[in-house]
C-alpha positions in Angstrom: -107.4 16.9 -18.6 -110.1 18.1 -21.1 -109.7 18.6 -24.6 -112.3 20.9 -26.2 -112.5 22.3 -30.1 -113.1 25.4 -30.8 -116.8 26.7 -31.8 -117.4 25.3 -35.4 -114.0 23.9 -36.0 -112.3 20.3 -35.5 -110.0 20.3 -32.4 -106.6 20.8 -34.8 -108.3 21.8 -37.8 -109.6 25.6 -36.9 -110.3 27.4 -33.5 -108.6 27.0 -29.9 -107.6 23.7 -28.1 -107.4 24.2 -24.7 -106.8 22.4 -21.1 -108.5 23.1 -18.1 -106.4 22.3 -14.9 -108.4 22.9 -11.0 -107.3 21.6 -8.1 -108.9 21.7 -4.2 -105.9 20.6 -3.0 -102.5 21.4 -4.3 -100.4 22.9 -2.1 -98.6 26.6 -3.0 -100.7 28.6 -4.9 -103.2 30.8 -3.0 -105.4 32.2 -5.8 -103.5 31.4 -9.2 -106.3 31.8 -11.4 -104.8 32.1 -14.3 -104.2 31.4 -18.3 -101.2 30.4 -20.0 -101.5 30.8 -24.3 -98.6 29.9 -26.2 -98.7 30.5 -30.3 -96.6 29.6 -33.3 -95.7 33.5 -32.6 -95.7 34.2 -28.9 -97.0 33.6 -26.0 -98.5 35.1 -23.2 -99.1 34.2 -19.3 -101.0 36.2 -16.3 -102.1 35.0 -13.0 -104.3 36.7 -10.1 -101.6 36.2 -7.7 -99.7 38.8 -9.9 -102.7 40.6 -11.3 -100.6 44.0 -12.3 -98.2 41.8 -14.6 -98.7 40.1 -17.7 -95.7 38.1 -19.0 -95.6 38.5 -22.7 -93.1 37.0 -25.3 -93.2 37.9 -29.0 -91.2 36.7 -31.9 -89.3 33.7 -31.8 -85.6 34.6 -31.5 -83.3 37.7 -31.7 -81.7 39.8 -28.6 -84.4 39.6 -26.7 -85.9 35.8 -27.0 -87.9 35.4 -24.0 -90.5 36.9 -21.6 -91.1 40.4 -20.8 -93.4 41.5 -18.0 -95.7 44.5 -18.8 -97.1 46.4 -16.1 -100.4 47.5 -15.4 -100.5 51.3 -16.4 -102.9 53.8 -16.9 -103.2 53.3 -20.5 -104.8 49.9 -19.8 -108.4 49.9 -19.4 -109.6 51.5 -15.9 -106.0 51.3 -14.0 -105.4 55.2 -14.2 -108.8 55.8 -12.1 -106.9 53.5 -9.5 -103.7 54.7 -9.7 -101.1 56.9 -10.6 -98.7 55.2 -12.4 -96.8 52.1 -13.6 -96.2 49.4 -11.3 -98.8 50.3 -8.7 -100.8 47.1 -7.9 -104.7 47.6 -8.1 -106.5 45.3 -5.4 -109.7 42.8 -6.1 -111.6 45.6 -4.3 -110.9 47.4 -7.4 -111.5 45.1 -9.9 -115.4 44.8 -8.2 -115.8 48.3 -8.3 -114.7 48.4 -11.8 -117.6 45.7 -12.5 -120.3 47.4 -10.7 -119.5 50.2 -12.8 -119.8 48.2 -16.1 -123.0 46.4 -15.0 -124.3 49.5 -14.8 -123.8 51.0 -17.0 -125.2 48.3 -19.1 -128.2 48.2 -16.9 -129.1 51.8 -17.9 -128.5 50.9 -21.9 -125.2 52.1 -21.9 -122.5 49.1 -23.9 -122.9 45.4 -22.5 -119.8 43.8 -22.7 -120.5 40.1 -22.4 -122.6 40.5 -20.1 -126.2 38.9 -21.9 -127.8 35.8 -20.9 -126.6 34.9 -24.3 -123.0 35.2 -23.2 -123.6 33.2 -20.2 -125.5 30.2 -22.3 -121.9 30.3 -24.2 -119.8 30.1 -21.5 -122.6 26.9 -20.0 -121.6 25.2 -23.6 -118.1 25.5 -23.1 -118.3 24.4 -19.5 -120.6 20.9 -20.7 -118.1 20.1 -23.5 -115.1 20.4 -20.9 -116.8 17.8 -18.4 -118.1 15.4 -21.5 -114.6 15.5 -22.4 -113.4 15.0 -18.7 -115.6 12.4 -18.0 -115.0 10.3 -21.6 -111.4 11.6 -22.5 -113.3 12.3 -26.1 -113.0 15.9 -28.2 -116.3 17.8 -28.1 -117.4 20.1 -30.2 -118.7 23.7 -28.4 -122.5 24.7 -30.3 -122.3 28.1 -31.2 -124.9 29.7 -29.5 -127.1 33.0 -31.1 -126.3 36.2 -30.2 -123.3 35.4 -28.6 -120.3 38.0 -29.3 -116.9 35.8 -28.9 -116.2 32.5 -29.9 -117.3 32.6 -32.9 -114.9 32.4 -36.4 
């Protein structure tokens, strides 16, 4: 387990604490990249195995307490250029095409989306506080890194 604080905060002061889980060699999943996020609030949980669905709970009580799963429609993003309707899985083919698209259109000065070497430095300080912390069992603090456009309070 690694325990990582948040870009300019104190893990349990300000910011996200997370935990990174990988495995080569558990047996079941076949591709369950995932995330899990659970609030004060609500929570939230998608994986690639079920790319088209993203569990959401909001609220803590009432009728309804508990998970809903909200399909991938064609109000979401690039799904409708993919398909017609609600319910109709999109394929990793389509998710690459959808990224050569947005690089791009970045590439001829159109929007980058976290796409800058900036972005990339930001995700290499995350990715060097989680092993620190893996290897030492110690909280590490992420450097904020300029020019980057998340992460940042």
């Amino acid at each position: 387990m690694a325990r990582v604080a948040g870009v300019g905060g104190v893990a349990g002061a300000a910011g996200a604490v997370g935990t990174l889980e990988a495995s080569r060699v558990s047996v079941g999943p076949q591709c369950a990249l995932g995330f899990e996020i659970y609030g004060t609030e609500g929570s939230a949980i998608w994986n690639f195995e079920q790319m088209n669905e993203l569990r959401l709970c909001l609220g803590r009580g009432g009728d309804n307490a508990g998970y809903t799963t909200v399909l991938g429609n064609a109000a979401m993003g690039d799904y409708g250029r993919f398909q017609p309707g609600p319910g109709t899985s999109m394929s990793y083919d389509d998710l690459k095409v959808i990224e050569a698209k947005k690089f791009l259109v970045a590439v001829g000065g159109g929007e980058r989306r976290n796409s800058t070497i900036e972005e990339a430095h930001a995700d290499a300080e995350v990715i060097a506080a989680t092993a620190a912390s893996a290897r030492d069992g110690a909280w590490h603090k992420v450097a904020p890194v300029p020019g980057a456009t998340f992460g940042h309070a």
